[in-house]
N, C-alpha and C positions, 0 to 999 in steps of 0.2 A: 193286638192293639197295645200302644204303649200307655202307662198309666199315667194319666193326667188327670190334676185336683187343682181347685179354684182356691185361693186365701181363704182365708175364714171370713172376708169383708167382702169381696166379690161372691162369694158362697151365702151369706146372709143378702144380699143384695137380689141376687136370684131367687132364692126360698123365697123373698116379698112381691117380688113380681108373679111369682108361679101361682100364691097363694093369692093374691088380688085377681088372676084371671080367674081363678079355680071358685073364686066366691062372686065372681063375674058372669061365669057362665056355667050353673047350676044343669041346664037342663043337658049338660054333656054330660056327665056325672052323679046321678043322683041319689044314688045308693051309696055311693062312695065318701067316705069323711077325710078330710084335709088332714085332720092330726094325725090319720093312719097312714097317708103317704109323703106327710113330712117326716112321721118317723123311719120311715122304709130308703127314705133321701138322705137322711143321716146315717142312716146305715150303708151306704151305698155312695161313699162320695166322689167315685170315678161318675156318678150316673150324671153327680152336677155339673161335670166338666162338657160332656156331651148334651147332659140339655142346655148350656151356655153357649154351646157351637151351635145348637139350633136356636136359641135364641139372637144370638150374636148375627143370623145371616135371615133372619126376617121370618124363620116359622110360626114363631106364638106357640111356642108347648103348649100342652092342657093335656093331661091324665083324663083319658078318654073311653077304655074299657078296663077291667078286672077280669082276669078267670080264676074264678072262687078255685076250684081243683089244683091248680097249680101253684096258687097265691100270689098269682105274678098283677102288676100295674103297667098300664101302655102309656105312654105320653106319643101323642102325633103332632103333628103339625097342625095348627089350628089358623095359620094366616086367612084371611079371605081368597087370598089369590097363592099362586106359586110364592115361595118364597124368592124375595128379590134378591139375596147375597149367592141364589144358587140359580141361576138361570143361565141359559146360552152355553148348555154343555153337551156334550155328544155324553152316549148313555157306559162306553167303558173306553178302556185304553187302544183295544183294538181299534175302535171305532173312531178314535180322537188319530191315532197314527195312518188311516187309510186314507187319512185327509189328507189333500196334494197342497192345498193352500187352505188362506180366512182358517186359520185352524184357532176352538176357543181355548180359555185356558183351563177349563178344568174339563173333566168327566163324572157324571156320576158314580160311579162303581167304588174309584176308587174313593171322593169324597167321603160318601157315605160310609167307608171303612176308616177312614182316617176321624170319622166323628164320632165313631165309634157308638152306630146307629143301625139300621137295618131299612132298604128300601121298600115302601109300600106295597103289597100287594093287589092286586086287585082287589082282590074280598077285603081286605082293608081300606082299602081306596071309597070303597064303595059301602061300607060301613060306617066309616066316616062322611058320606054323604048323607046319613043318615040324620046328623045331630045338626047341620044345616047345609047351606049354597056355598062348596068352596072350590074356585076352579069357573068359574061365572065368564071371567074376561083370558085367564090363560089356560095350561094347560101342565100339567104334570106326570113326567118319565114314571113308569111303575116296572116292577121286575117282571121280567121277561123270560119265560121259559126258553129250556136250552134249544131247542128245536128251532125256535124262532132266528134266536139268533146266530145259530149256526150259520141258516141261510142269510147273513146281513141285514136282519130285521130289525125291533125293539118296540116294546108296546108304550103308549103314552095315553092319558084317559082324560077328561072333562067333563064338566057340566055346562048342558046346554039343555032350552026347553022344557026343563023341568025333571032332565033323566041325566043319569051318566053314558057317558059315551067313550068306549074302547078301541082303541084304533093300533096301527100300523108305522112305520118308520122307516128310514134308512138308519138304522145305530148312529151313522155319521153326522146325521143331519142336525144341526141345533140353530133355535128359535129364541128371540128376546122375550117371546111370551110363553116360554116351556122353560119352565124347570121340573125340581124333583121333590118329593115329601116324605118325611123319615120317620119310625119309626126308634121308641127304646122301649124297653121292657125289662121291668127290675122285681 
């Protein structure tokens, strides 16, 4: 990934919004203190450039787990729904070129790499359904094991009736109400 950093004024700008969600919604976080992972942001000012690409395209960051062992902090996507600047994408390159027409304009795969993030996994997916209802009305792309997609698949998951649900795809196929949900870890 190429190194990309915010101004010091877009870079404060962020840290206030991060730090308003983060004292917003305690119950994702509750062991976790603010000054520790704003000083962990400062130390780390590529990480603000990539939580700005996910803020910039409708996820809502929020510092959502810790692994005490490794000392690492997760920021995921926290919109209620897919995020709206990353929707209607087929899930990689191959997938976007097997297209004959209606082809969209991005893909996940590579997004996620140019934001210099990681896409969600299931067990994250679904950890994060933990801390509330997100995915209610759409539907969001998760990484896909290579098997799957060897044979033209892709996995995508939601919530519905009160559970998560894990499903199936054509890689090609893309929906105005499926996008994708990203993951950073600093």
């Amino acid at each position: 990934m190429e190194n990309h950093f915010l101004s010091d004024k877009d870079g404060q700008a962020l840290l206030s919004t991060l730090e308003n969600r983060f004292k917003a919604n305690q119950q994702r976080h509750p062991s976790i203190e603010w000054t520790t992972v704003k000083e962990r942001l400062k130390n780390h000012p590529e990480a603000l450039w990539s939580l700005n690409e996910m803020e910039m395209t409708g996820g809502e960051p929020d510092v959502v787990f810790y692994d005490a062992k490794q000392d690492l902090y997760t920021f995921v996507d926290c919109s209620k729904e897919s995020p709206t600047g990353r929707r209607s994408a087929c899930y990689d390159q191959a997938a976007l070129d097997a297209r004959k027409a209606n082809k969209p304009a991005l893909n996940v795969i590579d997004t996620v790499k140019a934001m210099g993030t990681s896409l969600l996994t299931e067990a994250q997916y679904r950890a994060l359904q933990e801390l509330g209802e997100f995915d209610a009305k759409t539907s969001s792309w998760v990484q896909t094991p290579a098997d799957i997609r060897k044979r033209g698949g892709a996995l995508f998951c939601d919530y519905r009736f009160g559970h998560v649900f894990v499903y199936h795809n054509g890689a090609s196929s893309y929906y105005s109400a499926r996008g994708f949900r990203v993951a950073l870890t600093i």
